[in-house]
KELOVO-588214 format. One line per field, with one value per residue (C-alpha): residue number from 0; residue in one letter; y, z, x. Coordinates in Angstrom, 1 decimal. Layout:
BEGIN
pos (NUM,...)
code (a,...)
Y (Y,...)
Z (Z,...)
X (X,...)
***
This chain:
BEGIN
pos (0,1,2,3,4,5,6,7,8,9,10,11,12,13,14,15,16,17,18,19,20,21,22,23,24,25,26,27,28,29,30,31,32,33,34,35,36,37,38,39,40,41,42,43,44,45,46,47,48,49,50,51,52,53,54,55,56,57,58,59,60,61,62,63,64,65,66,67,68,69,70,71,72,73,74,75,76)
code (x,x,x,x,x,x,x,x,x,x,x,x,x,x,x,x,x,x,x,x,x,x,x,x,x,x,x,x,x,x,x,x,x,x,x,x,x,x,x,x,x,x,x,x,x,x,x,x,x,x,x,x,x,x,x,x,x,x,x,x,x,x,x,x,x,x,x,x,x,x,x,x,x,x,x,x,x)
Y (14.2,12.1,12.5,9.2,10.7,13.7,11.8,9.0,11.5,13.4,10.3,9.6,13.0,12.9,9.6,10.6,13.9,12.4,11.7,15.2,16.7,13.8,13.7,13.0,16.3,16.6,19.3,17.7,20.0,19.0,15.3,17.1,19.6,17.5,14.0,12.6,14.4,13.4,9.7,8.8,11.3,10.3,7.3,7.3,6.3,4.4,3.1,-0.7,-3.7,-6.1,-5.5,-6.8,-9.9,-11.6,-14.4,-15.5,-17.8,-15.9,-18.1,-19.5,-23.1,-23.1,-19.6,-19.9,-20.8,-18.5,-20.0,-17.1,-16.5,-13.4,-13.0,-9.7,-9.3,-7.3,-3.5,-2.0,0.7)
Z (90.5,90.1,87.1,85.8,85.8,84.0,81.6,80.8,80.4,78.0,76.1,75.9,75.5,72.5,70.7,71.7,69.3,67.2,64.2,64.1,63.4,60.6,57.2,53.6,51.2,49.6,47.3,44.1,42.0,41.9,40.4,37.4,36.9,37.3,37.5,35.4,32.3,33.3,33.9,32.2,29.3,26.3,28.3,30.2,34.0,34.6,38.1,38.2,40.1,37.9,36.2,39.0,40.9,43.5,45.5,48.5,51.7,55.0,56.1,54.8,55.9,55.9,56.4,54.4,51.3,50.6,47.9,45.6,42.2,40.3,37.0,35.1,32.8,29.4,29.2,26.5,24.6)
X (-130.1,-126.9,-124.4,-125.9,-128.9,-128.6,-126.4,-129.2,-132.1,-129.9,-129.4,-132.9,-134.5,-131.5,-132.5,-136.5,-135.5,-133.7,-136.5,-137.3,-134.2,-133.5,-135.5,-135.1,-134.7,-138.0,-136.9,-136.2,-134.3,-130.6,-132.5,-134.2,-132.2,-128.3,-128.5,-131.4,-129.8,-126.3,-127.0,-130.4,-130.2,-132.9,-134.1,-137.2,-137.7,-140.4,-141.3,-141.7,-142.0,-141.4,-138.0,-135.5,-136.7,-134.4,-135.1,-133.7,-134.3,-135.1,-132.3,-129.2,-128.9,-125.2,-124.2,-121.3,-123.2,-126.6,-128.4,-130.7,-131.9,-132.1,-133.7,-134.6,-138.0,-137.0,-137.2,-139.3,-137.1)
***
């Protein structure tokens, strides 16, 4: 087995591994015990579809000039 070889099926046995090794905390104490009272203190966190809405083309037609509209519902308090 050439050099080449042995340096491609590292590469791909790496990036094949890769997923395994890499995944999101799921532990979620440092939120509820640190930031959600630092940042969101007496407020409460509702999960929602429908308070950000932004609209944009697939594809600017002049790619120096993206046309888009963003509008915001109201949030109950």
């Amino acid at each position: 087995m050439t050099i080449r070889a042995k340096l491609f099926t590292a590469l791909l046995m790496a990036l094949l591994l890769l997923p395994a090794f890499v995944h999101a905390e799921e532990d979620e104490t440092e939120w509820n015990n640190t930031l959600k009272n630092q940042y969101f203190a007496g407020k409460s966190i509702e999960e929602s579809n429908n308070i950000i809405e932004l609209d944009a083309p697939i594809r600017a037609e002049d790619p120096a000039f993206a046309a888009r509209q963003e509008s915001s519902s109201p949030q109950k308090r």
